[in-house]
C-alpha positions as a printed NumPy array, in Angstrom:
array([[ 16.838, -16.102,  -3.784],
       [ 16.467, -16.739,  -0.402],
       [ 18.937, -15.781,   2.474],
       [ 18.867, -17.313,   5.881],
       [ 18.597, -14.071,   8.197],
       [ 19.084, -14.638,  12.267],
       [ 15.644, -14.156,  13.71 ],
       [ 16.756, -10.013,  15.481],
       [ 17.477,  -9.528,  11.344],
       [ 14.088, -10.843,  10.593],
       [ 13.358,  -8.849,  13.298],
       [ 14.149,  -5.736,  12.386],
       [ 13.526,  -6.079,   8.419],
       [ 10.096,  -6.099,  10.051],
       [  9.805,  -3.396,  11.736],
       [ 11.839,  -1.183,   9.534],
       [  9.152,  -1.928,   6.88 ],
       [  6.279,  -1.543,   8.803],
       [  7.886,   1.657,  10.098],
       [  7.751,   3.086,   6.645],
       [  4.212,   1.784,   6.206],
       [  3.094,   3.153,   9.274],
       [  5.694,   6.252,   7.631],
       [  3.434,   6.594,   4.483],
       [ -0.266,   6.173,   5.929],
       [ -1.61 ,   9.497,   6.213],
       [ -0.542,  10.377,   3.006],
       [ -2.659,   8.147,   1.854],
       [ -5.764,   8.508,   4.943],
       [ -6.217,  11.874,   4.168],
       [ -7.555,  11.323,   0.416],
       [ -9.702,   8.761,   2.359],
       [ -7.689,   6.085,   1.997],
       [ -5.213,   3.354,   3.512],
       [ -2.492,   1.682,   3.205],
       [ -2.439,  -1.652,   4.303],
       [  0.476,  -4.273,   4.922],
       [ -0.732,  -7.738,   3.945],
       [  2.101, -10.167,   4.055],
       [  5.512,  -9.72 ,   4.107],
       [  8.476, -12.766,   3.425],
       [ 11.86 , -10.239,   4.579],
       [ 13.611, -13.741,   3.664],
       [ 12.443, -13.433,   0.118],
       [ 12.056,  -9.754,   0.08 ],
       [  8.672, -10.371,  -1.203],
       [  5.715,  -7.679,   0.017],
       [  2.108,  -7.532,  -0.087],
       [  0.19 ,  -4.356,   0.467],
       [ -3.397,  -3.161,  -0.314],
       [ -4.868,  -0.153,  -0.68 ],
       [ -8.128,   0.615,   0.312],
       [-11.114,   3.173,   1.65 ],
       [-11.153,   5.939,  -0.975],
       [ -8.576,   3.981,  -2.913],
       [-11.227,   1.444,  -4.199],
       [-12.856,   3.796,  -6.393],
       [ -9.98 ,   6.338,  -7.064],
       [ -9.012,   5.533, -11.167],
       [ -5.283,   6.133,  -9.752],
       [ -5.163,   3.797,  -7.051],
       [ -2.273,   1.299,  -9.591],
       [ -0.395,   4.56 , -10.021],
       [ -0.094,   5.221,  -6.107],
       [  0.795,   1.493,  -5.675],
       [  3.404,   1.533,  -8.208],
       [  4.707,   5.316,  -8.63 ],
       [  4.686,   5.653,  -4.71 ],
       [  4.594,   2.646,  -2.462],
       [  6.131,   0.6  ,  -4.586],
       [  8.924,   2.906,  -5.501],
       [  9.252,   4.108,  -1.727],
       [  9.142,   0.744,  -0.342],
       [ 12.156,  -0.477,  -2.883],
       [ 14.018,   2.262,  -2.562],
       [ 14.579,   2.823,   0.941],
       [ 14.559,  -1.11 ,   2.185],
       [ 17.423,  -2.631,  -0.266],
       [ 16.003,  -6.004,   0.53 ],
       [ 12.549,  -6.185,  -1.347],
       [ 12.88 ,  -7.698,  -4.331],
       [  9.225,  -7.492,  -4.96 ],
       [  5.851,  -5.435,  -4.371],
       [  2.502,  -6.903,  -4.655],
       [ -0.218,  -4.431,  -4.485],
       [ -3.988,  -4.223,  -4.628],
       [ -6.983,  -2.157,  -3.995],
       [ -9.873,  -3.508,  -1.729],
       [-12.577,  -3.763,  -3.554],
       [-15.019,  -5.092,  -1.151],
       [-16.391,  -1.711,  -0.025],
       [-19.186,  -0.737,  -2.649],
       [-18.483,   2.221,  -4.93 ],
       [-21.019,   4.895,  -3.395],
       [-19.549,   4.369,   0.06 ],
       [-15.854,   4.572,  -1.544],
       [-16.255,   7.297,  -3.326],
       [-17.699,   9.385,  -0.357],
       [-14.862,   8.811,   1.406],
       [-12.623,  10.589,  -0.849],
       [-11.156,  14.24 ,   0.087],
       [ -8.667,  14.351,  -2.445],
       [ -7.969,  15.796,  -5.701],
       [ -9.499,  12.947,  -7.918],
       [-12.428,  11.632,  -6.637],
       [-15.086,  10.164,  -9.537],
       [-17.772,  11.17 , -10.281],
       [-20.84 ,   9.46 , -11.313],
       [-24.132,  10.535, -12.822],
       [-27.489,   8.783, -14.031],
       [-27.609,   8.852, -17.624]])
């Protein structure tokens, strides 16, 4: 559904989200990650956000997007309806997994 919001609403859906973004970044910067805000529709209540860094290697990178942003982002903003999420995958694994300074990191060995 899609509501017709005056333009300082719009306004201010937008920065109260990327607020809460900006909010929940270090969290996830110092496992060597980030937290990125992709698109947003605050008519819709439709978000995109991607994780990345650390995150692209990290096997629980789906349940940060979904057991933390996700839940965060939905339960503080009573607008969005919906939260895309992904995990940048375009850094290689090596360089990903270096970057990692939290408790999970992976760890990979020649067999």
């Amino acid at each position: 559904m899609t509501t017709t919001l005056t333009d300082e609403e719009r306004g201010s859906r937008l920065s109260a989200l990327t607020a809460l973004i900006d909010l929940m970044r270090p969290s996830v910067q110092a496992d060597g990650g980030d937290l990125v805000l992709v698109r947003a529709d605050v008519e819709t209540g439709s978000v995109e956000v991607q994780l990345g860094g650390a995150c692209s290697s990290c096997a629980v990178s789906s349940a940060t997007l979904q057991g933390g942003v996700e839940r965060i982002l939905r339960g503080r903003l009573d607008w969005i309806t919906e939260v895309v999420g992904s995990v940048d995958e375009t850094m290689d694994l090596e360089t990903s997994s270096a970057m990692g300074s939290g408790g999970y990191v992976p760890r990979y060995r020649d067999l």
